[in-house]
C-alpha positions in Angstrom: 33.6 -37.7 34.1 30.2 -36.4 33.1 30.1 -40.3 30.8 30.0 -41.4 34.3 27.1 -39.8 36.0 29.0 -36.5 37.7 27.5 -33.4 37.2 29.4 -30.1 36.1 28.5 -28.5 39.5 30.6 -31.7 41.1 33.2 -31.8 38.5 34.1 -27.9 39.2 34.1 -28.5 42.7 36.6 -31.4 42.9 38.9 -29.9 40.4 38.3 -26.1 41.9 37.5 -24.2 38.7 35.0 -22.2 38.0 31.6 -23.5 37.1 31.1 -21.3 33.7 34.3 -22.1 33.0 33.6 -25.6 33.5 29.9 -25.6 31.4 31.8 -23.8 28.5 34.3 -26.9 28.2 31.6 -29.1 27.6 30.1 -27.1 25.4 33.2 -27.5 23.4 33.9 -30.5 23.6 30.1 -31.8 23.1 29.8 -32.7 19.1 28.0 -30.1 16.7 25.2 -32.0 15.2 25.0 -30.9 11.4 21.9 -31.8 9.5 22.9 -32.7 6.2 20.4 -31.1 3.3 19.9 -32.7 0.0 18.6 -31.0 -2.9 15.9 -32.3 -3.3 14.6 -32.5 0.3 15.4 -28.9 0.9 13.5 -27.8 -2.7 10.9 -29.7 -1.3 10.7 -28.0 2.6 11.1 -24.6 0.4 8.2 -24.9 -1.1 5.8 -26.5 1.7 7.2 -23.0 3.5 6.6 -20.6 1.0 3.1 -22.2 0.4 2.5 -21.7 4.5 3.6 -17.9 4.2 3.3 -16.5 0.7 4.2 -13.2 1.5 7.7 -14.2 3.1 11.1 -13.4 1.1 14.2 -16.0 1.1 15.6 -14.3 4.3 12.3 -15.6 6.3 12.1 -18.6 5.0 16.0 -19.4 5.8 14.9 -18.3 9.3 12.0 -21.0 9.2 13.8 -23.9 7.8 16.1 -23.4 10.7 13.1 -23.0 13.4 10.5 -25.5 11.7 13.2 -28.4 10.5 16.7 -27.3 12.3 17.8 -26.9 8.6 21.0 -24.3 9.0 21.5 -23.0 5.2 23.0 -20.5 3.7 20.8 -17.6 2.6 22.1 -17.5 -0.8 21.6 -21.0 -1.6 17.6 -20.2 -0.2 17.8 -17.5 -2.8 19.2 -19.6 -5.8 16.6 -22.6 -5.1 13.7 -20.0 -4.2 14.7 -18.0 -8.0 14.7 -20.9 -9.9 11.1 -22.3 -8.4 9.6 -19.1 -9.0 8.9 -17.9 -5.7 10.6 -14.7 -5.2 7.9 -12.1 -4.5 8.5 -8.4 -6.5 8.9 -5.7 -4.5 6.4 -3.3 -4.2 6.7 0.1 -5.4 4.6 2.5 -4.8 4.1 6.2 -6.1 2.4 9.0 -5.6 -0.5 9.7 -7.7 0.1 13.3 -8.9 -1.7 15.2 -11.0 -0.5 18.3 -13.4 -2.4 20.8 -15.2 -1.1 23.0 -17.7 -2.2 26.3 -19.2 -2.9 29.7 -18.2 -5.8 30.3 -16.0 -9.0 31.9 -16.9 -9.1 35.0 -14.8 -11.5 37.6 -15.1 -11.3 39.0 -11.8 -9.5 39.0 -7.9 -10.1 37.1 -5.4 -10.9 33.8 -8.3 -7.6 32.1 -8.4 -4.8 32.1 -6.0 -1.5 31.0 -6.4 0.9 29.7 -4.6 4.5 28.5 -4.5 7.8 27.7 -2.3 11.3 29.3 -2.9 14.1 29.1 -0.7 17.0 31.7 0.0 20.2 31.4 0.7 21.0 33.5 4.8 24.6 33.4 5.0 25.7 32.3 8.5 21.9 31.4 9.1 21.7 28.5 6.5 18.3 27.9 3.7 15.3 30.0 4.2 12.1 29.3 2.8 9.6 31.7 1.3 6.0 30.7 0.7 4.1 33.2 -1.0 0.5 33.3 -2.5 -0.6 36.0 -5.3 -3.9 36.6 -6.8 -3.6 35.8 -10.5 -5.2 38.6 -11.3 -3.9 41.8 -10.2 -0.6 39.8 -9.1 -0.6 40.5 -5.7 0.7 39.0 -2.9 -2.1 38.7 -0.6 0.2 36.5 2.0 3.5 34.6 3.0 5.4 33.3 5.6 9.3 33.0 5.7 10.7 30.3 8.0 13.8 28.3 8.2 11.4 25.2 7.9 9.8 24.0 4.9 6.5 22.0 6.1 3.3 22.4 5.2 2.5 24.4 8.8 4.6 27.2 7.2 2.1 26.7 4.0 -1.1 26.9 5.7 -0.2 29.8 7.7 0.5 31.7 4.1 -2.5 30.4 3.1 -4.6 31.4 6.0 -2.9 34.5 6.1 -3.9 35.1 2.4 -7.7 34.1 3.3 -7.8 36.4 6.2 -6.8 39.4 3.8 -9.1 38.3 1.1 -12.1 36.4 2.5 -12.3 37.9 6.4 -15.9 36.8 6.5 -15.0 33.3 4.9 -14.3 31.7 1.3 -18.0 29.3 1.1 -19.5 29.3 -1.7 -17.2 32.1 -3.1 -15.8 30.0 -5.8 -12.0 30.3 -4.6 -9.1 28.3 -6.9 -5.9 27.5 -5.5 -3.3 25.9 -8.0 -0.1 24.4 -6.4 2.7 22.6 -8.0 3.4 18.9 -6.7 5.5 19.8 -3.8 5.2 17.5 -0.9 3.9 20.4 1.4 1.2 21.1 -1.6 -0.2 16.9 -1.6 0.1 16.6 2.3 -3.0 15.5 3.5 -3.2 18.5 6.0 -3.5 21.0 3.3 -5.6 19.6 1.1 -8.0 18.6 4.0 -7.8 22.0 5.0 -8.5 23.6 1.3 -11.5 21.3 1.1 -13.0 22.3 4.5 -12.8 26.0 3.3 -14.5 25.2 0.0 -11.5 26.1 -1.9 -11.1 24.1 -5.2 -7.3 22.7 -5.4 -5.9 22.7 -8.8 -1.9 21.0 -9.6 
């Protein structure tokens, strides 16, 4: 009936069925159109694409054959033909750049170096707590600390200020102050070494 000009609204009408109904019947019925892909003509669209966007992996570009060409593929094939071209990008892998120094510090007197570390204890019912504590190097002191069941570096800096406050109450410039850290994540945040820098503390890891 639709060969012969009626439209779906009509043809529902007439045969009193519902018009999604009726829309979904044609969609059956209409013939899939399947775009046959040769070799070489795909190894050829795979590359124009991969030349347009450099940076895309064999996922995108499936997704691009299908939106630029109508080409439906399967993503492993895009992978094989992509692998064998040479145009799989590496993943990037990137690491932190951490330094460590070894050896025992030269101390001659307080208030020079400064330690400071992270340990966690185990609470019972209350779960992990975790102790940051800073000592002088010298006399072994701890000159401040903060135990919280939350291991960021806010719970660092407040040692850390906590220790400066003791110490240095009129301020740490120009009083050649080290602190040395291990690589913790809380020690390399930006925060705190931002904040050791502003201080005029020298940070050593």
């Amino acid at each position: 009936m639709v060969e012969e000009g009626y439209s779906i609204p009509q043809i529902t009408k007439a045969l009193r069925i519902n018009r999604t109904y009726g829309y979904e019947l044609i969609k059956e019925k209409a013939p899939k159109k399947r775009v046959q892909n040769d070799e070489a003509s795909l190894r050829q669209k795979i590359q124009e694409l991969c030349g347009m966007f450099p940076t895309n992996g064999y996922r995108r570009i499936r997704v691009w054959l299908k939106k630029k060409y109508g080409i439906c593929v399967n993503h492993k094939r895009v992978y094989r033909i992509m692998k064998e071209l040479g145009l799989l990008n590496k993943p990037a892998h990137y690491q932190a750049k951490r330094k460590k120094k070894v050896g025992k510090l030269p101390v001659s007197r307080s208030n020079e170096h400064f330690q400071v570390d992270m340990t966690k204890i185990w609470c019972g019912q209350d779960g992990w707590g975790y102790l940051f504590a800073v000592i002088d190097a010298y006399d072994k002191e701890i000159v401040g600390y903060k135990f919280s069941r939350f291991c960021r570096a806010d719970e660092l800096l407040f040692a850390v200020d906590q220790a400066l406050n003791n110490r240095f109450p009129f301020g740490t410039k120009d009083k050649g102050l080290t602190i040395r850290s291990d690589n913790g994540c809380q020690m390399t945040s930006r925060r705190y070494m931002k904040a050791l820098k502003d201080a005029g503390i020298k940070q050593e890891r």
